[in-house]
N, C-alpha and C positions, 0 to 999 in steps of 0.2 A: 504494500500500500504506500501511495507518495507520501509524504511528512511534509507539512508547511509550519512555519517558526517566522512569527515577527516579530521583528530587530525595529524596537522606537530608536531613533538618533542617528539611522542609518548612513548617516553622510559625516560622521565624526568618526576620528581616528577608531575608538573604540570600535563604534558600530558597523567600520568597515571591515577591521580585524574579522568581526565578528561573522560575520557575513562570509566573508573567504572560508572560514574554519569550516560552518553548519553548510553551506556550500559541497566542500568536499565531501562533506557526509553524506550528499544526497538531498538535505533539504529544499523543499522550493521557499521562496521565502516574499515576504510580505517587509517591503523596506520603504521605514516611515522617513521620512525630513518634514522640514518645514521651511526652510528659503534655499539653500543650497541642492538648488536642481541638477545644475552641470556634473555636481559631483556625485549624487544618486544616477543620474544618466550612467557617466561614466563607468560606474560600480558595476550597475545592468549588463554593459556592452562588456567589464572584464571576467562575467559571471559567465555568460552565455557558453562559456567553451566547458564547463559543468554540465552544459544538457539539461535542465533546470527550468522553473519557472520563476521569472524573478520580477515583483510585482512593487513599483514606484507606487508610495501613497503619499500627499500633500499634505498633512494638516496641523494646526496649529496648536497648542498642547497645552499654549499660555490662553486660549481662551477658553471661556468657559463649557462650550460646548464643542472644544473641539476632539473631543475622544469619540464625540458621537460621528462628527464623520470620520473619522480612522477607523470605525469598527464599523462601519457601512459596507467599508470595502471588505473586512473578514469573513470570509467561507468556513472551509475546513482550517483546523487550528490544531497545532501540538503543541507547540512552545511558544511561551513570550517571555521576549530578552527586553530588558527594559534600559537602554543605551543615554537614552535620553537626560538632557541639563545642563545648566551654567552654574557658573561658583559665584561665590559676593567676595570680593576683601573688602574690609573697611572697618570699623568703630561701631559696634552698636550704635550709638548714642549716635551716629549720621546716618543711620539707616532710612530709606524712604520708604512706605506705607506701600507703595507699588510695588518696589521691588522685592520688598518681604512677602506681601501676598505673590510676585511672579516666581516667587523660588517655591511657596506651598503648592500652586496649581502644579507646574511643570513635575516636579519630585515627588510628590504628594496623592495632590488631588485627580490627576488626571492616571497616573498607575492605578490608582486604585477603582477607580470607574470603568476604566480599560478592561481589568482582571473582572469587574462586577457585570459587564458587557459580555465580555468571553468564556468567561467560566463554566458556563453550563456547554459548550460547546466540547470543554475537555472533560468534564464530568462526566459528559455522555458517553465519552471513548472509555470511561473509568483507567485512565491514562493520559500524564500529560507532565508540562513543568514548564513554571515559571524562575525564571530570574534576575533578581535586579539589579543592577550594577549600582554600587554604593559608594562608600569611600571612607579612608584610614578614620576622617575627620568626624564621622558619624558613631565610631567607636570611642575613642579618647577624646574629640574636642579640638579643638584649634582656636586662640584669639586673634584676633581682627577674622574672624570667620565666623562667628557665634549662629547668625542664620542659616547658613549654609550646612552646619556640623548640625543642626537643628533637626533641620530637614533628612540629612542623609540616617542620623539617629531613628527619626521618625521611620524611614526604610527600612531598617532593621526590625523595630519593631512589629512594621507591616507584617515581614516576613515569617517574625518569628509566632504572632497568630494565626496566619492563612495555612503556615503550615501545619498547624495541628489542626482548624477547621477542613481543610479538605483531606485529609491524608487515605481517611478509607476511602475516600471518593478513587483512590490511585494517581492523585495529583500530588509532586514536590514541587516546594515553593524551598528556593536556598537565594543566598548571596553572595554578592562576590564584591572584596573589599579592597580596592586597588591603595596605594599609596601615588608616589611621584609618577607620572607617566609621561613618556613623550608622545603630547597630542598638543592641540590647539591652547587648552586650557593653561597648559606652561607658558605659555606666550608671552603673558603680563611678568613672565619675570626673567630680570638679566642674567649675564651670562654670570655674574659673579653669586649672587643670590641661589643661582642651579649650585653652584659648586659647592656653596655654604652645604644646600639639600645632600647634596650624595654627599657628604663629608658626617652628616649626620646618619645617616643610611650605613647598615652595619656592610652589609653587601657592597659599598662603594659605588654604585650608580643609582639610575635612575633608571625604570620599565620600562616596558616595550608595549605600547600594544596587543601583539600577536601573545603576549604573555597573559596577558587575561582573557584575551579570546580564547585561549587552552582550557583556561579553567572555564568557562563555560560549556565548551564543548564538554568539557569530563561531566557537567554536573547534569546536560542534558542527557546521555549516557548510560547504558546499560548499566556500566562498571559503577556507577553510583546510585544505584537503582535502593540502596538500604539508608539514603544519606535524607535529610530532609530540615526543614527550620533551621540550617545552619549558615557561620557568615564565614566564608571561604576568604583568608587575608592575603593578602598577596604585592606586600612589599619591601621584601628585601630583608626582613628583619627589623624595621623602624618602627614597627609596633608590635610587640607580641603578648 
């Protein structure tokens, strides 16, 4: 039987990792963006040689109704990877009212309408799994980050009651909890500020992408077929 998996953030480092990985496996897949077209295009056209079905969705994740058209376009469903987000740095105390509700919808509120959308579709197969891509910062915390580690927190939590509500259904819900990664998100900081990072990092650098596309491939995976409610770390040793 085909497997379909959508990947929210499909046009971000991770979510493109990600996509190459479930790709190989056969998946067809269901890859969301929201303004970064050329580069979900392009994703499309470096899939195709997979043999595959690989299905461009538009929608906007910071509005409030935009999970409903994301899930317009879902048919058949196995997995949802949840790629999707933007970080805040800043001071609490300068945080704008906007930007703290755009970090709840996106992280938040729209995963979890998504899964409330979907779910019956994996319950039905009594087989399926979600996962959410999270962050070191939603474990332990970060200052000048407090919204951001808020939210990512909040994801953990998500996960760690959906998996025990649907578990007999034969759905896992796990997480995966990156630290430093070379993606877009690095961006905002210099070159000295990275080195500070891997200096602190027991491992000595900084991720890779394709390094947490692995672990979601594992988690999607027969080989972790007993694993469930759990937050998969994966940085280097900089939080254990």
């Amino acid at each position: 039987m085909p497997k379909y998996a959508l990947i929210t953030g499909a046009s971000g480092g991770i979510g493109k990792a990600t996509a190459w990985k479930l790709a190989t496996e056969g998946y067809n897949l269901y890859l969301h963006y929201h303004t970064n077209e050329k580069a979900v295009n392009e994703l499309v056209y470096e899939l195709t040689v997979f043999g595959g079905e690989y299905i461009p969705i538009r929608a906007n994740l910071n509005d409030p109704d935009g999970y409903k058209k994301l899930c317009s376009h879902i048919f058949s469903i196995d997995a949802i990877v949840y790629c999707s987000g933007h970080s805040h740095y800043g001071l609490l105390v300068d945080l704008e009212q906007a930007e703290a509700e755009s970090l709840m919808r996106v992280h938040i509120m729209s995963p979890m309408l998504i899964t409330k959308e979907l779910l019956p579709k994996l319950t039905s197969k009594r087989s399926g799994n979600i996962v959410v891509i999270t962050s070191i910062w939603g474990q332990t915390g970060a200052a000048c980050e407090v919204a951001y580690s808020a939210v990512k927190g909040a994801q953990i939590a998500f996960v760690k009651a959906l998996s025990k509500e649907v578990a007999l259904s034969g759905v896992r819900v796990n997480a995966v909890s990156p630290g430093a990664v070379n993606t877009l998100m690095m961006g905002k900081f210099t070159k000295e500020e990275k080195e500070e990072i891997e200096y602190e990092i027991p491992m000595g650098r900084i991720g890779n992408p394709d390094e947490i596309a692995n672990a979601v491939k594992f988690l999607l995976s027969d080989d972790s077929s007993y694993i469930t409610g759990q937050v998969l770390s994966i940085n280097g040793g900089w939080y254990t």
